[in-house]
Structures are given as structure tokens and as C-alpha cells.
N, C-alpha and C positions, 0 to 999 in steps of 0.2 A: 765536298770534302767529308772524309768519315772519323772515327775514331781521335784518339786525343787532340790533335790537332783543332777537329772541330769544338772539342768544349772547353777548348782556351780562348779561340774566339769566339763563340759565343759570351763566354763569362765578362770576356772585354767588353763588347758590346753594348751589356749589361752595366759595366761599369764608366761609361764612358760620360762626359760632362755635362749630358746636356740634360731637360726634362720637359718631357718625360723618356727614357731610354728610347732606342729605334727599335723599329719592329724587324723581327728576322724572323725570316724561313731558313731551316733545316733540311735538306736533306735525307734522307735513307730507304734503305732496302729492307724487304723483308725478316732477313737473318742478320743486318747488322744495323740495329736500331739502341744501343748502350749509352750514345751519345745525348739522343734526347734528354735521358732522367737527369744524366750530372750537368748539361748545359740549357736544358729548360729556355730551349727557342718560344717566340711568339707561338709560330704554327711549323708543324713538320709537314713535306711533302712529301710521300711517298713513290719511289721510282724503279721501273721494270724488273731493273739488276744494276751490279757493279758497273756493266758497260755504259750506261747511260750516264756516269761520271762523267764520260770521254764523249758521251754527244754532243757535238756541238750545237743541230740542227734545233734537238731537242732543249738542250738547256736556254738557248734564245728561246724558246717558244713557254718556258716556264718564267722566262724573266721579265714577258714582255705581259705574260696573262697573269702574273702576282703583281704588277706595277712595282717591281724591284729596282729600284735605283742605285746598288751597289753589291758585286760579286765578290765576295771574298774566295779566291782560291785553294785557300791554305798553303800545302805543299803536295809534290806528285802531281797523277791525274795531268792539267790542261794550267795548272799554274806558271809555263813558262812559253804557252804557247801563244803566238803573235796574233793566229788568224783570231782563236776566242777570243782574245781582247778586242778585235777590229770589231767581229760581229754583235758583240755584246754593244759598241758604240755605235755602229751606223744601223744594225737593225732598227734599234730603240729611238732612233734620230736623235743620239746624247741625252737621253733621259737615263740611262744609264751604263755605268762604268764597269771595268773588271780592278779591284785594288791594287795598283802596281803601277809601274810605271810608263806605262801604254806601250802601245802596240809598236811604235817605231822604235824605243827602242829597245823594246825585248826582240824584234827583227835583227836589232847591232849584236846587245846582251846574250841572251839565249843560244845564237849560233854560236859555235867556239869558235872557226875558223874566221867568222870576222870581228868575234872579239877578240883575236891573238892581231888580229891587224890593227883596232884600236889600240891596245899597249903597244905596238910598234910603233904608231903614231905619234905615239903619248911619253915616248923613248923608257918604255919599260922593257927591262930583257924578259923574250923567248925563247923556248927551244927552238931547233932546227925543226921544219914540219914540211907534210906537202903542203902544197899550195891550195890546192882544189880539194872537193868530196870525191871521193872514187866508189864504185860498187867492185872494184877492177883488183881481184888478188896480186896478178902481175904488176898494177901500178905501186903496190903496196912493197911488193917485191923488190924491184928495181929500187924505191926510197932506204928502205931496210939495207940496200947494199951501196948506198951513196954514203950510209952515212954510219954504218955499222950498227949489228946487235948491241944493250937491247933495245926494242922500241916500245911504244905505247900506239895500241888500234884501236881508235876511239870513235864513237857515232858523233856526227858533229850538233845534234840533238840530246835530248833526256839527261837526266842527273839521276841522282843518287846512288851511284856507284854503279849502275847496268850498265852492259855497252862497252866495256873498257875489259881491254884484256894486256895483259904483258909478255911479251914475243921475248925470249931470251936465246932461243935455236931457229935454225930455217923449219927444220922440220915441224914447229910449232904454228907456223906464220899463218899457211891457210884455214885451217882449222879456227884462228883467233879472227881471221879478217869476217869468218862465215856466221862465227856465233857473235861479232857484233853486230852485223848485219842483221840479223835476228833479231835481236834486242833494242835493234835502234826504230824512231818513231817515222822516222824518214827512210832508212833503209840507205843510207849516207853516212860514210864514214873516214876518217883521215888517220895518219898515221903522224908519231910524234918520238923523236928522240927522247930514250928515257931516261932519269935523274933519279934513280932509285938507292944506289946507297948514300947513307949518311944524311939524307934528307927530307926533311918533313913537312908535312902539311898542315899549312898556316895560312889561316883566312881571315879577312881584317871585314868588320862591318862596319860597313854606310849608312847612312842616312841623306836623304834630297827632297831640296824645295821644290823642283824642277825650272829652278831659275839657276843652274850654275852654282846656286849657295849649297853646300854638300861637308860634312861634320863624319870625323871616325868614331866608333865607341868603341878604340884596342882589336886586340887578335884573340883568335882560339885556336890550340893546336889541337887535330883530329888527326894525330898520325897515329895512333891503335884504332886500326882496320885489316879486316879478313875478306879478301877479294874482295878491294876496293870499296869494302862495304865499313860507316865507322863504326865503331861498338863506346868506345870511351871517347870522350873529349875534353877540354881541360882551359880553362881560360884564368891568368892571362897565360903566357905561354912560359916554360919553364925555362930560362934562359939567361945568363947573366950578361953573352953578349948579344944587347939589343940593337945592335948596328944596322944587320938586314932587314930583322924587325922594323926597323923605320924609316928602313927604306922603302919595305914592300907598303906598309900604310899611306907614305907619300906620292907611292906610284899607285895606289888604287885613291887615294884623293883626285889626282888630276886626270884620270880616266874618265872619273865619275862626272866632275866639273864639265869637261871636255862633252859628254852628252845630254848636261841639263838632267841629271839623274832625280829622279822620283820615289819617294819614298823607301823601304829596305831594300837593300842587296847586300850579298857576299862577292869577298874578293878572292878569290883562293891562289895559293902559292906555292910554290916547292922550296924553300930552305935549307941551308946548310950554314949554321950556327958556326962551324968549325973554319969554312972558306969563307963564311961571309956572301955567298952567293943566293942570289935567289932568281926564279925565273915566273913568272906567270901562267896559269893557269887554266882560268874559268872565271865568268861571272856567274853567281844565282842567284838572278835579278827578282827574286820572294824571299817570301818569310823563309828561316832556315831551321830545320831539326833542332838544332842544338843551340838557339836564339835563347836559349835560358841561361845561360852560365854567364852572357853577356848581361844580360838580365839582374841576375844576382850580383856582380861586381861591381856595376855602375850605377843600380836601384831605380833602372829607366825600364819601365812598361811600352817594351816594342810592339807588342801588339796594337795596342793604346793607341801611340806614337802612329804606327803607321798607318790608321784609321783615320787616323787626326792631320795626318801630311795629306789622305787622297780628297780631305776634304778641305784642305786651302790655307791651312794653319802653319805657319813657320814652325822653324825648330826655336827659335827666341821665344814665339806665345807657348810651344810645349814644355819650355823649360830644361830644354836639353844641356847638358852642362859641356863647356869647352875642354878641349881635350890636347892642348900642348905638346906636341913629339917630342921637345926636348925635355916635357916633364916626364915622372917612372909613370907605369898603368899603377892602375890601383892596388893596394895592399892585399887587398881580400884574396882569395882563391879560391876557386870551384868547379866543380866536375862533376859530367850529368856520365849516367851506365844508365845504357841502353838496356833492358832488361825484356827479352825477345823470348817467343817460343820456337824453341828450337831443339836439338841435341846434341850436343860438342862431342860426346862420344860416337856416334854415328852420324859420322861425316856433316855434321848441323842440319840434318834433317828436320826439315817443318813439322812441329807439333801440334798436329791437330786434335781436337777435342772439346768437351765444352768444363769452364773454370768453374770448379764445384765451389771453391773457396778461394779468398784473396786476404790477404792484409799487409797495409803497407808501412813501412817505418816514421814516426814521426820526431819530433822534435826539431832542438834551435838548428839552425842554418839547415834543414831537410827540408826538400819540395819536391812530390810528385807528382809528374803529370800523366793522366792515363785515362783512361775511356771506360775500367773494367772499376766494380765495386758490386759488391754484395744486394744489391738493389736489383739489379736486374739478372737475368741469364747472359752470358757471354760462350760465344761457340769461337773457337781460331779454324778457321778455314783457309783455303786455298787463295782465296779470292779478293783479299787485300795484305798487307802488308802484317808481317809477325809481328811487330813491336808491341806489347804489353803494357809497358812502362816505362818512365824515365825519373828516376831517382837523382834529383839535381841536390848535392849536398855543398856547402861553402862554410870555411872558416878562416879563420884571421890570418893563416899561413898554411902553407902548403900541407907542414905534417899535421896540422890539427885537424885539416879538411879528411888526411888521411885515414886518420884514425874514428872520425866520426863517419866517415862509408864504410868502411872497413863493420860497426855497426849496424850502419842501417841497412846493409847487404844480408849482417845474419836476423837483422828482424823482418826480412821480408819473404812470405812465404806464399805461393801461389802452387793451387791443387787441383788437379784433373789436368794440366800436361805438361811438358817438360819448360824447362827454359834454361839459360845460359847463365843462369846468375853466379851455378860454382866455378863457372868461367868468369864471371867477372873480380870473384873471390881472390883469384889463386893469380889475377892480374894486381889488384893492391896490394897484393903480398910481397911478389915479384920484386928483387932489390934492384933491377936494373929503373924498374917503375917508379921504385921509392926514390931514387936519385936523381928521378928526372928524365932519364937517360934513354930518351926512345927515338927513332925512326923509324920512317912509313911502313919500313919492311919488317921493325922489333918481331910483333903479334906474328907473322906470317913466319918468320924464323925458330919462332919458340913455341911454335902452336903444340906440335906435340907435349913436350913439356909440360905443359901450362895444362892440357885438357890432362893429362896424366894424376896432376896435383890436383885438378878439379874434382876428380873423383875421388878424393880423401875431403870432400869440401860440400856433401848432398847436400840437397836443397833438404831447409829447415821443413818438417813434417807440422799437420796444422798444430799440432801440441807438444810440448818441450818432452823429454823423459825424466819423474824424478826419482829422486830416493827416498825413501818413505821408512817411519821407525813407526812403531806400533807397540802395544800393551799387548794384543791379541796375537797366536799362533799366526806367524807370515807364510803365505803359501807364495812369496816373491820378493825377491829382494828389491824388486824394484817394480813401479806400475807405469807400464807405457799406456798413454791416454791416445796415443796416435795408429791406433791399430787402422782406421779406418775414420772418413770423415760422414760417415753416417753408418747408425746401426740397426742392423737385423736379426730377427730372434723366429725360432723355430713358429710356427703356426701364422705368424703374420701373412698376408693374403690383401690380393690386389683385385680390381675387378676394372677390366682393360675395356674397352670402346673406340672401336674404331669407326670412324666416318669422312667421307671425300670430305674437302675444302675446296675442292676445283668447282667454281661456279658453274660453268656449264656442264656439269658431270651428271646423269642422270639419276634422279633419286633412288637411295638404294638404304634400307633400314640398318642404322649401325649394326656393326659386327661386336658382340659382347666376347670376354672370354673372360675366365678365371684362372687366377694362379694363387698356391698357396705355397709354402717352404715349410716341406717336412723335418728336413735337417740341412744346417747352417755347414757346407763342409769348408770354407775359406772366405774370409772378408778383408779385402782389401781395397775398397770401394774408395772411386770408381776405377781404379787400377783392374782391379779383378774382383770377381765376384762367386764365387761356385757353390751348387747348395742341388739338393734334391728337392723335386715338387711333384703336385700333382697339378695337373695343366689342365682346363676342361676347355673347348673350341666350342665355338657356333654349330650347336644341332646335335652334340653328344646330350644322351640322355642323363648319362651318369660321368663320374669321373671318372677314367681308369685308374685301376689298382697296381697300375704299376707304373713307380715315377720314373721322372725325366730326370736327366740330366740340366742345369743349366750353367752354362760357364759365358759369364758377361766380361768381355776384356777391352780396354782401351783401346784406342786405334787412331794411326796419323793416315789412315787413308780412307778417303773419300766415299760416300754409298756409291755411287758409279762403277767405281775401281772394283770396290765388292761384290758387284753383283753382276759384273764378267764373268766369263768363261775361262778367261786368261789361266793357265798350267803354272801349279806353285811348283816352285826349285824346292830344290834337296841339298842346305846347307853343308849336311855331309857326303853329297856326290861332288868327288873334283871336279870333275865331267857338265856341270851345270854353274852356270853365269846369270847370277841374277841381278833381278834388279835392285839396285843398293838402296831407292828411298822411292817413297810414294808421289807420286808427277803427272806429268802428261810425258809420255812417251811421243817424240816430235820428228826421231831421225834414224835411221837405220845403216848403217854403214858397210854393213856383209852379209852373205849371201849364201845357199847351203851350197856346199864345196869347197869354199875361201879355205886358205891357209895361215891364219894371222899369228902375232908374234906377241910375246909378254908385253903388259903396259900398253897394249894397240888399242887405240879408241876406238869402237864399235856399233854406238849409239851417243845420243843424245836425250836429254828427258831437261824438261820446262817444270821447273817449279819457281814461283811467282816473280815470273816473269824474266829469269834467269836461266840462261840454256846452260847445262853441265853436261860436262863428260862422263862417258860409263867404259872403262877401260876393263882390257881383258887381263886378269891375272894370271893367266896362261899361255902358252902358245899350240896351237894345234887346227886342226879342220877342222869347220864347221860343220855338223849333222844333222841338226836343225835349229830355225832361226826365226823366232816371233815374228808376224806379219800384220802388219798397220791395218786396219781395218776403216779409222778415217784419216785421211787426207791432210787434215790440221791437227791428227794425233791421237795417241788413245791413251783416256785415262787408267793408269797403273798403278796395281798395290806392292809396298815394300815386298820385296820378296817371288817376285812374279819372275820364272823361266824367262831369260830374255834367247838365251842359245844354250847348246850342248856341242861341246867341242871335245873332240878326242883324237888318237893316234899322234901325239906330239911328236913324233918320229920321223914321219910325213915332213914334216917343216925343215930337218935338215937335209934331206934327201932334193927338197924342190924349194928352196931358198928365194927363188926368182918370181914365185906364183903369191906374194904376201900382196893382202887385199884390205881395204880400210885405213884410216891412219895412224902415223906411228908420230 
């Protein structure tokens, strides 16, 4: 496990009852090692890359040579997968466990399609679904027309929102069935009648002794989500009538009982406050993202707690407190924002960069959890998940919680790449938000909107702007202290060294060079940077007399992508389709000659871990068409020529020759 998640557990760990605390190992890579300072394991491991997360062969073989007796998952990664749990117990011959609640039945749990058989068991309503996985577009087909548009194409694997796509036309279907398939960890996926207006997502949490004795702690609504992805969530749920509400808690009680459930899970549900309906979901049978708002309402340490369940403790020794359906949930109210890097203006494009500067809101009923602090360097990459932060704010009722996120959004400022936080701004503001008044689909209906007002809503700069009165002649009426979060000044001068790190590299005497800044012509650091210098390199004798240019500008794409050959587009050529964000370019769709239509998807591009569409805002012939170089994809930078299309003329002339999907 990487990033926040890991130094909340850890910190549990740390805090947990016995003495002297347990010994943990950590984790991490090279480039993402944040978590060590703020969760201060025993000993850190160090591991190849990001992949070795997902090794399994590997991670037994570190658990078995550190005599580790318990794996904590966190979340993502291999926390829901059956086989890790098997292998982490039978290799070690039960010397040790993965936390959770084994392996049989995250086998039931984990798969959706036989946890939708479990709630039918358990006489909780389902949708209509297939019965079986399919890899089979056509089988997906023929379901889609049993039971009408729209439906849900799901991998019968992975969570947090990958893998799921929403079919609303035929023409959409294959397209949704190919990029689940993609994103699924199995490459199995089922299709699901969908419940999409008026309905929202409500998840109730468990807790299990794995004897059958199994306890609720309330719901969270996470129906503000963008392509199934959540961004806010809100516990307890906002609703006066609690009817389905407890229903759906008493139908994930007896599901739970029903498998001798073990330590956390989530119940998730579709709701409709208005009919009183609700239907079933998903289990995820771990720790969950937004386990803190629970947290906050009911003042129960789930992390604690479910350390304390894998280790043989009831909920009566943890002091879990009982929870009554006929009584209300608790008074309190709270809501964690997601606070990601990303860009809401540019289609939420990943912000990569590294965080020059951080600081986070504090005060009564504010918690944040997060991995990034002024302590270390922090780079956002490609290579794990954007989340930055999570700003969990609670107060004694709804609008009081309101108004103190409503603050601790404008005291939170984060510098060197973008993030979403004016987007989460311009959602607390929102009167349909302040009422309460959301479904699944709210965020996805009003997104425009909403990113429109975000940009009257920037992200707070590291310093406020004030007004300033003075005795002395003002040369400004006002001094902005946020020109830049670091300053440079004419003559300053750096002396650079370069030298391999690759062990087996053959010795080679660093490479020295100098640089100095003649004149400062723009500081917007680390945004941008431009200045003239004199530059001197390995083996010049003198400096040259005639400076360089240097212009240093931020960037969400990757040195790879950069140091391609790949042909930049010409924003102002109609005639060029570029590429809309920095990825792995994964699927090519057409061909030079095709004839394609406005809106026709064309390509496909992978950014973490999510296939998106690259649709043509044009219609015309293809001229020429970017060519995949490897096999499993090529990394690409924002802006990169994908095609040249022209003579839209063409297209009505041969109507019949359209190539790619529409």
C-alpha cells in the first residue's frame, strides 16, 4: 500500500493497545517514499516499481523472509483479491494472514456476480443482470435488448469505480463492453439493468466477528461522482425519509451474518428516497476511502477496530457501540472532498508535477488525511492514484458542517500542480447541494456548470493579496506576495553535476556545468520560469558571450512522452486532432483513407488505469494517422498529432465508407 491510506495505518498501528506497539514494515518505491516520514514504520522495504504491489509471487516471498504475521492491504492494489489472501496463509503454513476476511469469502464478496446471488438468497432486491461473465459483446447485446436501454457493463472484478461504463444507446454498447474489458482484472464482465435517475448511492458499513455476530455503523451517501468515480461524500445520508435507508442496512445485516463476515466491509446500494426503492449493489469486503466520515459520526477508530477484529477481539471487548434501526443515526454530520490532482477545465486531465508547496486547513471538527507535507518532496505521477487529500470536516448539523468546508476549502492551498478543489468549491455552493438534493447522476448533469463557476473560484495562491497604507510614496496600491513560491534575482548562479546512479554503469567522472541569470525576464515559479543566462558545459574553456534563453514550464507529461519523436498539432489547424491529455496511447481505431464522422471515436488513451475515448470533432478523411510503436502502447504528451483529416466533403459524397465508432 502507498500513499495516505498507508500512514493511517500505520499511525494505527502505532496506536494500538498493546506494549510495546507491533513492528511494521512499509513498503515503497523509489519515487514514492512520502509515507515513510508522516507514518514512521519500524523498517521500510524497498520494491522494484509500482508493479510489485500486484506481485503476488513476490510479496509472499517478502512476507515469508521478514517473518511478517499480518498484511495489511489497505485499499486498491490486491486488497480484494482471494488468491493473495490464500497464498499469504498456505505459503506461510498460517503464520500469517492478509487483514480481512479471508479468502472464501472475498471468493463470495469480491465477485459481484455471486455476491448479487448472495442478496438473492438473503431476499434482497436486485436488478435484472446476466447470469454469467461474458468476454461476448453479442451476449451483452442480446441482454441489452431483453431488457431494454439503459444498462450497466461491469467487470465482475475491481472497485473503485474502473470497469463500469453506462450504455444509454446501441451504438454505445460495444465500445463500453471493450473498454471494460480493459480495465477489468480478470478480463470478465457482466451487464446490469440500470437505476440511474433519481437514485443514489448508499453504502452501509459492517463490521464481523466471523462467527455470524456482525453490527452496522449507519450509511454514507457517495452519489457526487464523475464517471463512477466519487469526489464528495457525506455521512449520515441526507434524508428525511429513512424507510429504504433501513431497509438497505437490514439487508446488508443479514447478508453479512449469512457468511460469518469478518472484520470491515461495505454494502453499497442504489436508492430512491422518493419510491422507497432500493436494490443491491456490491460488496467491498476492505477498508473503504471514505471510512472517515463514519469515523467522525460515531467517534469509532475503524482502522483500530479492524486490526483488533483480525486479531480475535469481539466488537463487545472493542467497545463498539449498538446501533438500533429503529433509533435516528447520529446527530453529527460530515463530509470528506476528495481533493485530487487533476484539471476540471481540461477534461480532468492528471496533474503531474512535483508539490512545491502544501498547506492544509485546520481547526474544530477538520481532519485531513494525506501522504503530502512540507517534509518531504512529493512528485504526482502517472503511476498511482491522483488523490492528494482528503479534507473530512463535521459539525453538529448539516449547514454548520457546511459552512466550515466551505472554509477549510478556501484555506487550502496546494502549489506546483493543479487540483479540483475549485471544483469542489463551486459544489458547496451549489443550492441543489445545499438542500441536500443529489442523485448519482446530479455532478455528471451539472458538470459543466459547475467547472464554469469553478473558474471564478482559483485555487488560493501560496499568499493572500493585501492592501497596504503607508506614510511613504506608494508605488502600488496593493502588494501581491504570491508572484512566485521561490525567488530569483539577477546574478544568482548554480553549479550543476551530473553523475549516473545506475549501479552497474561504468565509471564515468561527473559532468559539471554552470549556469548563471543575467536578467530575471518572468517568475512564475514553478509554473514558469524565463530569464536569460550564461550557460557554460563540460570542456568549454570560457563562457560564451552570448546568452541563452531559458524557459522552464510545468508539465503533466511524463519524460518518456517528452523525449519522443511523436509530431506536435497545431491547435490552430482545423485539419489536426490532437491529443486532449497526457497517457498512454493504447488503441487506434482508423486508418489513412477512412472516412469518419463528427463525435466518432478514433482512439483510445490509458490514464491510470482508465481507457478514455479521443473522439473526432470533425468529419472528414483521414491523411495521416499516428502509428503505435509498442504493442501495449505509447506514451504520449498533451498535444501530440494523433491524425490529419480533411476534404469533409468526401463524407457526404461516400456516406457508406465511415470507419471507426460512432
Amino acid at each position: 500500500m502507498e500513499g495516505e491510506i498507508a500512514v493511517r495505518i500505520l499511525r494505527a498501528c502505532r496506536e494500538l493497545p498493546t506494549n510495546p506497539p507491533p513492528t511494521t514494515f512499509a513498503l515503497y518505491t523509489p519515487t514514492d517514499k512520502t509515507h515513510l516520514l508522516l507514518g514512521r514504520p519500524t523498517h521500510a522495504l524497498e520494491i522494484p516499481s509500482p508493479a510489485s504491489y500486484t506481485d503476488i509471487d513476490f510479496l509472499v516471498r517478502l512476507v515469508k523472509e521478514n517473518a511478517v504475521d499480518a498484511v495489511h492491504p489497505g485499499y486498491g492494489f490486491l486488497s480484494e483479491n482471494a488468491e493473495f489472501a490464500r497464498r499469504i496463509w498456505e505459503d506461510t503454513e498460517g503464520r500469517a494472514v492478509v487483514v480481512g476476511p479471508g479468502w472464501e469469502v472475498l471468493e463470495e464478496t469480491g465477485d459481484k456476480l455471486r455476491a448479487r446471488r448472495l442478496a438473492e438468497g438473503c431476499g434482497v432486491p436486485v436488478l435484472p443482470a446476466l447470469g454469467e461473465a461474458t468476454e461476448n459483446v453479442e451476449a451483452v447485446r442480446r441482454f441489452a435488448r431483453e431488457v431494454g436501454l439503459p444498462i450497466m457493463v461491469k467487470a465482475v472484478d475491481g472497485g473503485g469505480g474502473r470497469a463500469i461504463r453506462l450504455v444509454r444507446e446501441e451504438a454505445e454498447l460495444e465500445s463500453a463492453v471493450r473498454r471494460a474489458l480493459g480495465e477489468s482484472p480478470s478480463k470478465r464482465v457482466f451487464a446490469e439493468k440500470a437505476a440511474v435517475d433519481g437514485f443514489r448511492h448508499i453504502e452501509v458499513q459492517i463490521l464481523g466477528e466471523g462467527n455470524g455476530r456482525v453490527q452496522h455503523l449507519w450509511e454514507r451517501d457517495c452519489s457526487v461522482q464523475r464517471r463512477f468515480q466519487k469526489i464528495v461524500e457525506v455521512a449520515p445520508a441526507q434524508t428525511k425519509n429513512r424507510k429504504a435507508v433501513v431497509r438497505a442496512i437490514d439487508g446488508a445485516l443479514r447478508m453479512a451474518r449469512k457468511v460469518k463476515y469478518l472484520g470491515l466491509g461495505t454494502w453499497e446500494f442504489l436508492l430512491n428516497v422518493d419510491t422507497a426503492e432500493f436494490f443491491f449493489l456490491e460488496i467491498n469486503p476492505r477498508l473503504q476511502v471514505e471510512h472517515t466520515i463514519t469515523e467522525s459520526i460515531t467517534s469509532v477508530d475503524l482502522v483500530t477496530t479492524q486490526l483488533l477484529l483480525a486479531q480475535g477481539s469481539s466488537l463487545q471487548d472493542i467497545g463498539i457501540p449498538e446501533a438500533p434501526l429503529d433509533e435516528p443515526p447520529p446527530q453529527l454530520s460530515s463530509i470528506q472532498l476528495r481533493v485530487c490532482a487533476e484539471d476540471p477545465t481540461s477534461d480532468f486531465a492528471l496533474s503531474i508535477g512535483k508539490i512545491a508547496e502544501c498547506h492544509f486547513p485546520n481547526g474544530i471538527g477538520i481532519r485531513v488525511e494525506t501522504h503530502i507535507s512540507n517534509l518531504a518532496e512529493c512528485i504526482v505521477g502517472s503511476d498511482f492514484d491522483n488523490l492528494v487529500a482528503k479534507i473530512v470536516v463535521t459539525g453538529r448539523d448539516w449547514n454548520e458542517m457546511l459552512r466550515r468546508s466551505r472554509r477549510a476549502l478556501e484555506d487550502t492551498r496546494i502549489i506546483g500542480v493543479k487540483t479540483n478543489t475549485p471544483l469542489l468549491r463551486a459544489v458547496l455552493e451549489n443550492k441543489d447541494f445545499v438542500r441536500g438534493s443529489f442523485d448519482n447522476r446530479w455532478l455528471e448533469s451539472r458538470l459543466l456548470q459547475l467547472v464554469k463557476h469553478s473558474s471564478n473560484l482559483q485555487e488560493p495562491s501560496s499568499e493572500p493579496t493585501y492592501a497596504v497604507k503607508s506614510s511613504n510614496p506608494p508605488t502600488s496600491t496593493a502588494v501581491n506576495l504570491a508572484s512566485a513560491s521561490t525567488s530569483f534575482r539577477k546574478g544568482d548562479a548554480w553549479s550543476l553535476e551530473l553523475s549516473s546512479i545506475v549501479a552497474d554503469a561504468p565509471q564515468q567522472k561527473a559532468q559539471n556545468h554552470h549556469l548563471v541569470i543575467d536578467r530575471l525576464l518572468r517568475n512564475d515559479f514553478p509554473d514558469l520560469l524565463e530569464a536569460d543566462i550564461t550557460y557554460t558545459s563540460p570542456g568549454d574553456p570560457s563562457p560564451s558571450r552570448e546568452p541563452y534563453r531559458l524557459v522552464v514550464n510545468s508539465t503533466k507529461t511524463s519524460a518518456q512522452a517528452l523525449a519522443t519523436s511523436h509530431r506536435k498539432g497545431d491547435p490552430a489547424n482545423k485539419n489536426h486532432l490532437l491529443v486532449p491529455l497526457s497517457g498512454k496511447l493504447i488503441e487506434i481505431l482508423v486508418e489513412e483513407g477512412d472516412i469518419i464522422g463528427i463525435n466518432q471515436v478514433v482512439a483510445f488513451i490509458k490514464q491510470m488505469k482508465m481507457e478514455l475515448e479521443i473522439r473526432s470533432p470533425r468529419s472528414g478523411t483521414v491523411k495521416w494517422v499516428f502509428e503505435l510503436e509498442d504493442e501495449v502502447g505509447d506514451d504520449v504528451a498533451e498535444g501530440t498529432l494523433l491524425a490529419e483529416i480533411e476534404d469533409e466533403a468526401q463524407l457526404e459524397e461516400r456516406p457508406n465508407n465511415l470507419k471507426g465508432r460512432l
